[in-house]
Each structure stands twice: as structure tokens, then as C-alpha cells.
N, CA, C and O atoms as a GROMACS GRO file, in nm:
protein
  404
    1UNK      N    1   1.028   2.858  -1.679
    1UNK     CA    2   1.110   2.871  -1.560
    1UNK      C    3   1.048   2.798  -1.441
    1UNK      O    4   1.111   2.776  -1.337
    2UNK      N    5   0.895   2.754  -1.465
    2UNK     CA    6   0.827   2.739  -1.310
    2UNK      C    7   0.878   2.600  -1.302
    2UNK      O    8   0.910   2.547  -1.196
    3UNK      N    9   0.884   2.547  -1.408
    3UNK     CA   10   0.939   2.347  -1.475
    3UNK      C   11   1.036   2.356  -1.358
    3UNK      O   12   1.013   2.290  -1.257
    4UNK      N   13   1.180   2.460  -1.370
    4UNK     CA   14   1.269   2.374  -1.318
    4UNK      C   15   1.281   2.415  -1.157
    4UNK      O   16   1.355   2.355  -1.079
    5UNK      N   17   1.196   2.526  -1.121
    5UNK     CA   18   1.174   2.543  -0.985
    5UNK      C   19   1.118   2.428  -0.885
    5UNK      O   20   1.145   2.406  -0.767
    6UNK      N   21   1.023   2.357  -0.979
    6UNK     CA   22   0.895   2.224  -0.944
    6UNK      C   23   1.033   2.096  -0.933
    6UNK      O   24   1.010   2.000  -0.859
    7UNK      N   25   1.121   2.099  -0.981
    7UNK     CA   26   1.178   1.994  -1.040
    7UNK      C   27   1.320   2.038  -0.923
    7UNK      O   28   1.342   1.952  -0.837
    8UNK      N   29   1.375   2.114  -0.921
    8UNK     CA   30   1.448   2.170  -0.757
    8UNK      C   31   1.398   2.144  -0.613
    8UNK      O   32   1.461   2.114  -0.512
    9UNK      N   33   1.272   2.165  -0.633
    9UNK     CA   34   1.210   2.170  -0.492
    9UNK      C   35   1.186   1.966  -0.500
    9UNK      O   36   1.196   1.891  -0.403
   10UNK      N   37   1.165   1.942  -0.590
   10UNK     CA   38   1.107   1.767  -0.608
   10UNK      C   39   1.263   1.726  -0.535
   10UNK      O   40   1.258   1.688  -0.418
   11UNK      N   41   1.354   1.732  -0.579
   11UNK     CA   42   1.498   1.715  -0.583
   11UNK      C   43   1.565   1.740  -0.404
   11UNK      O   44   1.644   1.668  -0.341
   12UNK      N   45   1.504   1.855  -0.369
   12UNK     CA   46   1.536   1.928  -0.269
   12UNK      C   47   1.494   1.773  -0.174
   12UNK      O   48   1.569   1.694  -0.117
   13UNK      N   49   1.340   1.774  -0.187
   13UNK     CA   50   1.257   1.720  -0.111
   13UNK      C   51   1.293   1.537  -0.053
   13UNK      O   52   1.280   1.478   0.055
   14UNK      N   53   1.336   1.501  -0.178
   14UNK     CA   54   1.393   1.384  -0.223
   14UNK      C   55   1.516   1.334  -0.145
   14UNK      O   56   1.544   1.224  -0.098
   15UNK      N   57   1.580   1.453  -0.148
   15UNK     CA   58   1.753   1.378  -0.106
   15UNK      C   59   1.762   1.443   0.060
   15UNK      O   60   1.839   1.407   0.149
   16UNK      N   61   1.663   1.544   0.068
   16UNK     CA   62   1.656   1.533   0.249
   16UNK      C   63   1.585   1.376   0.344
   16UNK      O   64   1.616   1.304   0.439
   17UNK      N   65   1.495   1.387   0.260
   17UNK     CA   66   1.398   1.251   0.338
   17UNK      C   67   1.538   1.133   0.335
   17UNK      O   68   1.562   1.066   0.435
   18UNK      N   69   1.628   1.119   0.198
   18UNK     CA   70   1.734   1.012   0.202
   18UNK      C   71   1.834   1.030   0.318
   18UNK      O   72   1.875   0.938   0.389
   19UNK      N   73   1.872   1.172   0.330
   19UNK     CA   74   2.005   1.204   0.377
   19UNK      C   75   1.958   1.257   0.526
   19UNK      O   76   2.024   1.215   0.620
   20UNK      N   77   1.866   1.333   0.550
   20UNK     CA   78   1.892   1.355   0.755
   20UNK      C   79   1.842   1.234   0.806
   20UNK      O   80   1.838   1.254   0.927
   21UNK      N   81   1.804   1.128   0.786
   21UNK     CA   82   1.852   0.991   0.904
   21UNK      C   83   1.942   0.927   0.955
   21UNK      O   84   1.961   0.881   1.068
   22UNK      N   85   2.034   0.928   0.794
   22UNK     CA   86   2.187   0.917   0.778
   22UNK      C   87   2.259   1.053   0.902
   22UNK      O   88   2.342   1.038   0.992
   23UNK      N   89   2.212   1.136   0.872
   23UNK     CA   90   2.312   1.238   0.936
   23UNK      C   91   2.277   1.275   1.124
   23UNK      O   92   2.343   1.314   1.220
   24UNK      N   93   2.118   1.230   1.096
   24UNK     CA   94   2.092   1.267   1.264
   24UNK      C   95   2.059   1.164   1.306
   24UNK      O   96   1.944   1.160   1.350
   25UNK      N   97   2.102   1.101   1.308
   25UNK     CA   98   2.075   0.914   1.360
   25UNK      C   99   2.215   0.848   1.366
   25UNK      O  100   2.250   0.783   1.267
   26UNK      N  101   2.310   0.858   1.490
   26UNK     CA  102   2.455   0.796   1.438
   26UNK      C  103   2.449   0.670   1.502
   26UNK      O  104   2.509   0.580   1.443
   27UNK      N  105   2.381   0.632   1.630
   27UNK     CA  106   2.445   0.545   1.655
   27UNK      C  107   2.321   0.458   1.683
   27UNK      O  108   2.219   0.467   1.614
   28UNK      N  109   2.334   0.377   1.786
   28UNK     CA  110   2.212   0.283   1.792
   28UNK      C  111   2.087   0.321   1.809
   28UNK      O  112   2.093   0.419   1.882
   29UNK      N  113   1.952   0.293   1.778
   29UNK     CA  114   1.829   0.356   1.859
   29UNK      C  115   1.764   0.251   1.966
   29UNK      O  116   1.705   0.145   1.945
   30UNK      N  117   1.789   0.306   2.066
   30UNK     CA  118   1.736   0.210   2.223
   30UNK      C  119   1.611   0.198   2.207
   30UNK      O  120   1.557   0.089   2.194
   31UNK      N  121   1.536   0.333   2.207
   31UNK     CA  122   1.376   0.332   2.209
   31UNK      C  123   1.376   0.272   2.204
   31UNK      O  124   1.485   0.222   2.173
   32UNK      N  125   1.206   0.137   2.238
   32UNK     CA  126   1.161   0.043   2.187
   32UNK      C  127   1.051   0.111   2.130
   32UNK      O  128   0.980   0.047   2.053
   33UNK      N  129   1.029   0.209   2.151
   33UNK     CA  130   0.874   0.291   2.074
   33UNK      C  131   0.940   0.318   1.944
   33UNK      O  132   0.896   0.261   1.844
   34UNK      N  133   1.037   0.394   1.934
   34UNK     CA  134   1.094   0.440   1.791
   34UNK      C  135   1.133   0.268   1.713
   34UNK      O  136   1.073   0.238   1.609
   35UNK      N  137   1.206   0.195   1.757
   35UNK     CA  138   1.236   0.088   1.698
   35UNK      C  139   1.102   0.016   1.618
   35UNK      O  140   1.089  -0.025   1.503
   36UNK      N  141   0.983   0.021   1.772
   36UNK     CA  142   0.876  -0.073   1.684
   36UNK      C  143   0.805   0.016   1.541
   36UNK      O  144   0.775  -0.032   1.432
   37UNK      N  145   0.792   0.171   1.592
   37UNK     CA  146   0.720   0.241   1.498
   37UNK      C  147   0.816   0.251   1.369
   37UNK      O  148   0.766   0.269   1.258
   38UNK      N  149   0.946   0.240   1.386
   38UNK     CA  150   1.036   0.210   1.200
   38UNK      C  151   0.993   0.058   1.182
   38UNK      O  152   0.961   0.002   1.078
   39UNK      N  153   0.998   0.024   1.267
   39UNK     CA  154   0.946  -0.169   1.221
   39UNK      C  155   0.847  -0.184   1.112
   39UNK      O  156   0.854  -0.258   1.015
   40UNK      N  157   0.736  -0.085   1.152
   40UNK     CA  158   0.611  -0.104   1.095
   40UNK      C  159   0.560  -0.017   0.981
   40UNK      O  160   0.483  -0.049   0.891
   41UNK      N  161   0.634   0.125   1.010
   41UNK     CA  162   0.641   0.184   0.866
   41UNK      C  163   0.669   0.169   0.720
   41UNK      O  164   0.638   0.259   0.642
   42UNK      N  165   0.742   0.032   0.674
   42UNK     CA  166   0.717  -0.019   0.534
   42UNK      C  167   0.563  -0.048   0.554
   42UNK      O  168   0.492   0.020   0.480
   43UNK      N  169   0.486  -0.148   0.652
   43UNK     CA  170   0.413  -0.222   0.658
   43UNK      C  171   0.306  -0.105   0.623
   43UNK      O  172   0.263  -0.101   0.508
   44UNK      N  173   0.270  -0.025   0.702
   44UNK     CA  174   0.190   0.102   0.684
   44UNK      C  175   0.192   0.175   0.543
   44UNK      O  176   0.090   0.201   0.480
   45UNK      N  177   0.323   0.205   0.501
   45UNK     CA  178   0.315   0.268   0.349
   45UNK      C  179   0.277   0.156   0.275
   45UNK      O  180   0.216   0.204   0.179
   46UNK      N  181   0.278   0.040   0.264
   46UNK     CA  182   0.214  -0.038   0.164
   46UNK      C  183   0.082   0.001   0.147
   46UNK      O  184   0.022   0.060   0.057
   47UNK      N  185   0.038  -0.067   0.299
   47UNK     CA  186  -0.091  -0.106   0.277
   47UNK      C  187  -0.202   0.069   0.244
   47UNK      O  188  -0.320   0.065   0.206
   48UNK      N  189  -0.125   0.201   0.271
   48UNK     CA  190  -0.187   0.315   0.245
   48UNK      C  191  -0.152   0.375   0.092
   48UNK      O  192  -0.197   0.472   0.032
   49UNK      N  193  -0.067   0.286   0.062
   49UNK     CA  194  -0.063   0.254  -0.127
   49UNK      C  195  -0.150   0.142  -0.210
   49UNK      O  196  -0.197   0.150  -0.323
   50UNK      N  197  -0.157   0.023  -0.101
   50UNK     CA  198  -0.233  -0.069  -0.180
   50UNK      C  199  -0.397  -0.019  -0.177
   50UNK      O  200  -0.455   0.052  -0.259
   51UNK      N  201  -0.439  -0.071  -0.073
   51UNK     CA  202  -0.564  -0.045  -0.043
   51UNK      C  203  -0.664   0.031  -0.115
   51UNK      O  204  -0.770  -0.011  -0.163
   52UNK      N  205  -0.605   0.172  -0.116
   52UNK     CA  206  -0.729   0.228  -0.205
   52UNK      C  207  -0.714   0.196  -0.351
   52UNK      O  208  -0.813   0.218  -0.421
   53UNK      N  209  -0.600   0.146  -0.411
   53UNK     CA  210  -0.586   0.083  -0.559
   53UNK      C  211  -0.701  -0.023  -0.572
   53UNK      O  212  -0.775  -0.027  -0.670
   54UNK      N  213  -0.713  -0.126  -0.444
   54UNK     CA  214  -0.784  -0.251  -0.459
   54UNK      C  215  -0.891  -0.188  -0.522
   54UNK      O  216  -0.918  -0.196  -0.642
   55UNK      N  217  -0.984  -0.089  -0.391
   55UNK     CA  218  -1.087  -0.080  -0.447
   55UNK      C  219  -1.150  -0.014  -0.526
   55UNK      O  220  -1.263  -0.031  -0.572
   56UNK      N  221  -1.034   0.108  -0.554
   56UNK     CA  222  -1.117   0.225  -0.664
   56UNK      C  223  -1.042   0.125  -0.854
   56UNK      O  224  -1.066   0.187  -0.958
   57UNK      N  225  -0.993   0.040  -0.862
   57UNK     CA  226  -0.955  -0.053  -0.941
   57UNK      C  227  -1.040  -0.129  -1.047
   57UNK      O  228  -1.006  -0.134  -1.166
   58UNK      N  229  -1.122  -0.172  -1.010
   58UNK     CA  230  -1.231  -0.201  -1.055
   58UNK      C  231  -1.313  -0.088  -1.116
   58UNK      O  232  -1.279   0.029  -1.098
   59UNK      N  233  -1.453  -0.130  -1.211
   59UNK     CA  234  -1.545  -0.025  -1.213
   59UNK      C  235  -1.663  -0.007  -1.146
   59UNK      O  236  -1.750   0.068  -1.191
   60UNK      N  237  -1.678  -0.087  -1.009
   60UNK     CA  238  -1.754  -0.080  -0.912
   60UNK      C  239  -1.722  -0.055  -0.789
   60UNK      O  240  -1.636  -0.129  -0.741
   61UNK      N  241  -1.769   0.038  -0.717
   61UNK     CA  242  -1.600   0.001  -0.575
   61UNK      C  243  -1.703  -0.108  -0.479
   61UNK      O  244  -1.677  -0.114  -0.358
   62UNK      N  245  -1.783  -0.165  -0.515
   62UNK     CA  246  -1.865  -0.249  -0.433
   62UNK      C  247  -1.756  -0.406  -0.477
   62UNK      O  248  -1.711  -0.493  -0.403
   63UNK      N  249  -1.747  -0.390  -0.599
   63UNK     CA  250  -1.651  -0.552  -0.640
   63UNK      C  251  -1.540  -0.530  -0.578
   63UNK      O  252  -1.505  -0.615  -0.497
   64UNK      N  253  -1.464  -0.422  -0.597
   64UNK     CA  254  -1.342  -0.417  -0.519
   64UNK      C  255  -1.358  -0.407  -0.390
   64UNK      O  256  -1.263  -0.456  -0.328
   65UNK      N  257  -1.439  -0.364  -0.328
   65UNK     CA  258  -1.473  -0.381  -0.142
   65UNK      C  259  -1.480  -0.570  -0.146
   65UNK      O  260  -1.396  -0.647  -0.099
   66UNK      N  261  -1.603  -0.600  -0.215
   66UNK     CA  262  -1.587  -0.794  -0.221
   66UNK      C  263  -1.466  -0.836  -0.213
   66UNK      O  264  -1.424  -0.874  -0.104
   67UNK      N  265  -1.374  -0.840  -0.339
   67UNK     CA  266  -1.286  -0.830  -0.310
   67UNK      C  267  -1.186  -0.836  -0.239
   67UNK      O  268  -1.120  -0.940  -0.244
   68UNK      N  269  -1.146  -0.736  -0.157
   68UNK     CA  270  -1.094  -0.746  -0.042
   68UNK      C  271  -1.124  -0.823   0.054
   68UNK      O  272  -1.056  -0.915   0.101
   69UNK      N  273  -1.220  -0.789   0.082
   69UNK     CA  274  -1.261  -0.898   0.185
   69UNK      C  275  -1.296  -1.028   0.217
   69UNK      O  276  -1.332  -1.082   0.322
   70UNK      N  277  -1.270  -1.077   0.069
   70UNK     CA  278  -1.293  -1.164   0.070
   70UNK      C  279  -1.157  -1.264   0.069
   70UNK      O  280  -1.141  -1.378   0.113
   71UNK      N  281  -1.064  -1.170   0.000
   71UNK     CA  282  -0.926  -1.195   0.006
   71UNK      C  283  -0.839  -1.207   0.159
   71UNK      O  284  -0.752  -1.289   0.187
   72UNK      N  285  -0.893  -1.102   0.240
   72UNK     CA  286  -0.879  -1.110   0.347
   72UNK      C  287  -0.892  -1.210   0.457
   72UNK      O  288  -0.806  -1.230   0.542
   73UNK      N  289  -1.009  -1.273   0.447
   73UNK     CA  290  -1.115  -1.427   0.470
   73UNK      C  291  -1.029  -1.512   0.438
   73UNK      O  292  -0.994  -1.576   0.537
   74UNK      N  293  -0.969  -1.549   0.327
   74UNK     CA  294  -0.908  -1.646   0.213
   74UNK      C  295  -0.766  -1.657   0.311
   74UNK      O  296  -0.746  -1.753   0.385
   75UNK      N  297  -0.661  -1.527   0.298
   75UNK     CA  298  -0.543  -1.502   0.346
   75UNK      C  299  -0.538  -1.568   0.518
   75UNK      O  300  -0.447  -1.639   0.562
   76UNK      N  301  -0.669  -1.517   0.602
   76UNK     CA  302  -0.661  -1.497   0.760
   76UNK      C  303  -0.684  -1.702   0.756
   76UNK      O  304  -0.649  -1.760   0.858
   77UNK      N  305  -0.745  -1.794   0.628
   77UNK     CA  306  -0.753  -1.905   0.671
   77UNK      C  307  -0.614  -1.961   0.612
   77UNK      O  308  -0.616  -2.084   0.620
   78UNK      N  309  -0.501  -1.915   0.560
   78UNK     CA  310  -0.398  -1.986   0.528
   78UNK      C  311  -0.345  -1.977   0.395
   78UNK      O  312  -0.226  -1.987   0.362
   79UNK      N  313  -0.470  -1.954   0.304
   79UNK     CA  314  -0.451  -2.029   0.170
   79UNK      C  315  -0.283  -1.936   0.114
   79UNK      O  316  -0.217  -1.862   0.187
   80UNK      N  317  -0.260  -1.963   0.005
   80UNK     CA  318  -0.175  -1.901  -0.064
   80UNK      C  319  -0.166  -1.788  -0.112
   80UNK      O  320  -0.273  -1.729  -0.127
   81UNK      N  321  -0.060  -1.726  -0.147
   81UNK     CA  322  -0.088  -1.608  -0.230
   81UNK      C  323  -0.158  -1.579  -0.393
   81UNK      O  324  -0.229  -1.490  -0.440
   82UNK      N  325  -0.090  -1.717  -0.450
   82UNK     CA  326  -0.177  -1.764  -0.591
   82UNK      C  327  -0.339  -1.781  -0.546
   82UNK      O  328  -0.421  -1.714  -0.608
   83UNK      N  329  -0.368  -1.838  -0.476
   83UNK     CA  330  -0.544  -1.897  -0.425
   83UNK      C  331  -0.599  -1.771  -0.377
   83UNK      O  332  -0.716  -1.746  -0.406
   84UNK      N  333  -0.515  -1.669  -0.291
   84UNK     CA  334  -0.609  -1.531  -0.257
   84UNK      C  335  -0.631  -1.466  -0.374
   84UNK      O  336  -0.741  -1.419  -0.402
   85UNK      N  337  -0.510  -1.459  -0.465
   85UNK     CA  338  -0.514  -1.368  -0.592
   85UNK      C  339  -0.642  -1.415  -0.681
   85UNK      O  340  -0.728  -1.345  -0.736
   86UNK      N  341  -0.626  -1.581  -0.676
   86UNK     CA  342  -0.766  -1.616  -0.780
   86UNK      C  343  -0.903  -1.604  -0.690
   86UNK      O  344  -1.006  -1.560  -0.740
   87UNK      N  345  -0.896  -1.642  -0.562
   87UNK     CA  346  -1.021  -1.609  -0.496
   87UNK      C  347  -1.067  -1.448  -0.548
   87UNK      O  348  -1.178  -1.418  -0.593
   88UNK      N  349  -0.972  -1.371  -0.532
   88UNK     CA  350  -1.004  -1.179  -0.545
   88UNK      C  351  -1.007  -1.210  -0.723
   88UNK      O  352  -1.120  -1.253  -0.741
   89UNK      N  353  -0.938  -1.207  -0.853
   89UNK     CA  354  -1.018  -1.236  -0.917
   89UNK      C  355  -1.125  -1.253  -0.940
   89UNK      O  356  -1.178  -1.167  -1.009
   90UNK      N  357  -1.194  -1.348  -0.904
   90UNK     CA  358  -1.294  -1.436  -0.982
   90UNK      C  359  -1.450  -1.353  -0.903
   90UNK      O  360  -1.559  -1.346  -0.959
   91UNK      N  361  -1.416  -1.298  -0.760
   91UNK     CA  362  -1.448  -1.199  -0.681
   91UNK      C  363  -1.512  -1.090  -0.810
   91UNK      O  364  -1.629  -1.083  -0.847
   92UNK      N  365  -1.420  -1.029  -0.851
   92UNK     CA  366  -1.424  -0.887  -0.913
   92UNK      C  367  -1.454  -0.980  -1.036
   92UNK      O  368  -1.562  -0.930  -1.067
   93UNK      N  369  -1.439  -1.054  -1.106
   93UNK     CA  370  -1.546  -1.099  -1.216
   93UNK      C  371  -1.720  -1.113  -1.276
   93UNK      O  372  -1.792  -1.075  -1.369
   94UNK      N  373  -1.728  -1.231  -1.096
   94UNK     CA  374  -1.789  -1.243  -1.134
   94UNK      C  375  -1.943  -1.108  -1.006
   94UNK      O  376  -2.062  -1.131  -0.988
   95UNK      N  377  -1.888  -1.030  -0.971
   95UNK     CA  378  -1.930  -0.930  -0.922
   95UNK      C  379  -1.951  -0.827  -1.049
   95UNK      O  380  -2.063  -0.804  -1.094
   96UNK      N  381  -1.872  -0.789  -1.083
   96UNK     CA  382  -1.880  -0.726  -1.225
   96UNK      C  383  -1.994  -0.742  -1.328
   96UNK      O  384  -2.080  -0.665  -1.370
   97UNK      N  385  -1.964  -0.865  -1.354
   97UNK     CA  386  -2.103  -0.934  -1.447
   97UNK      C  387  -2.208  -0.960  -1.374
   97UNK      O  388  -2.261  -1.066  -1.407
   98UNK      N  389  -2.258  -0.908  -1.291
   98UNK     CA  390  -2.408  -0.898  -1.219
   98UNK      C  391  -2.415  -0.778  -1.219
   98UNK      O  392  -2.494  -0.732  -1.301
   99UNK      N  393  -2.352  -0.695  -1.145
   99UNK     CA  394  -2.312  -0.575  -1.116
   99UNK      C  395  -2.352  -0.467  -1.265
   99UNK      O  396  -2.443  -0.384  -1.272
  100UNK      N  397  -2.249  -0.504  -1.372
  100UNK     CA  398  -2.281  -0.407  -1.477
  100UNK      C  399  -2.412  -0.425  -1.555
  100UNK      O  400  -2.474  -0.336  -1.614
  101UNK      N  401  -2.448  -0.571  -1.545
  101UNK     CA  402  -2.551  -0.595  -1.632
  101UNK      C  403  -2.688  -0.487  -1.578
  101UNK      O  404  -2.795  -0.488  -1.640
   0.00000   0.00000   0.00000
């Protein structure tokens, strides 16, 4: 019985977060505080989804800290998204193989 109580309340939880913006939000929002802070909230749930994946990802969180930051370095000078991905690669490789040995 506790299954479908967990699975009601999941449900419950689910279709409010969808449905009161729709219902208490009708017409335009002026704010510029509310406007910028929905602006940026995809931006925020990513990166508080990505982030700790980067580094607990690895089996060192020292390669995955490299990593990042180094990706970060890579990204802030231009390069691509393919060239950050292989820069962070090769990062957590060859960090790894010093690292575990």
C-alpha cells in the first residue's frame, strides 16, 4: 500500500510544479527581477545537475576537478565544444593513469 501512496504524492508533486504557473500567472510579468531570475533558472538547474556529475564521475575527484577546469580555460578561450570535450577527456585520462598507478 506504501508503493502507491509514494507514487500519488510523486504525481501530486509533479502536476502542481506543471500546473500553478499556468493558473497563477495570467498575464504579462513586468518585473524585471522576476523576468531576469526565470531567465536564468534553466541556466542554474543545469549547471546544479551537471557539475557535481563532472566531478564525482571519474574515480578520482582530483581528475574530475582537472577536468573542469581545465575545460573551463579551453571554453573561456573560444575553442569548441568537440575541443573542450577532448581537452576534458584526455584531462581525466591521462590524470587517471598517474593518479591510479
Amino acid at each position: 500500500m506504501n508503493i502507491w501512496i509514494y507514487i500519488l504524492l510523486m504525481w501530486a508533486v509533479t502536476y502542481l510544479v506543471r500546473v500553478l504557473p499556468v493558473t497563477l500567472i495570467r498575464g504579462r510579468i513586468k518585473s524585471p527581477f522576476i523576468q531576469s531570475f526565470l531567465y536564468y533558472v534553466p541556466y542554474v538547474t543545469l549547471a546544479v545537475m551537471t557539475f557535481p556529475a563532472i566531478i564525482e564521475s571519474t574515480s578520482s575527484t582530483l581528475s574530475g576537478v582537472l577536468a573542469l577546469v581545465l575545460g573551463v580555460i579551453a571554453a573561456w578561450y573560444g575553442l569548441s565544444l568537440i575541443k573542450v570535450a577532448g581537452i576534458c577527456c584526455a584531462a581525466v585520462l591521462i590524470s587517471e593513469f598517474f593518479l591510479v598507478r
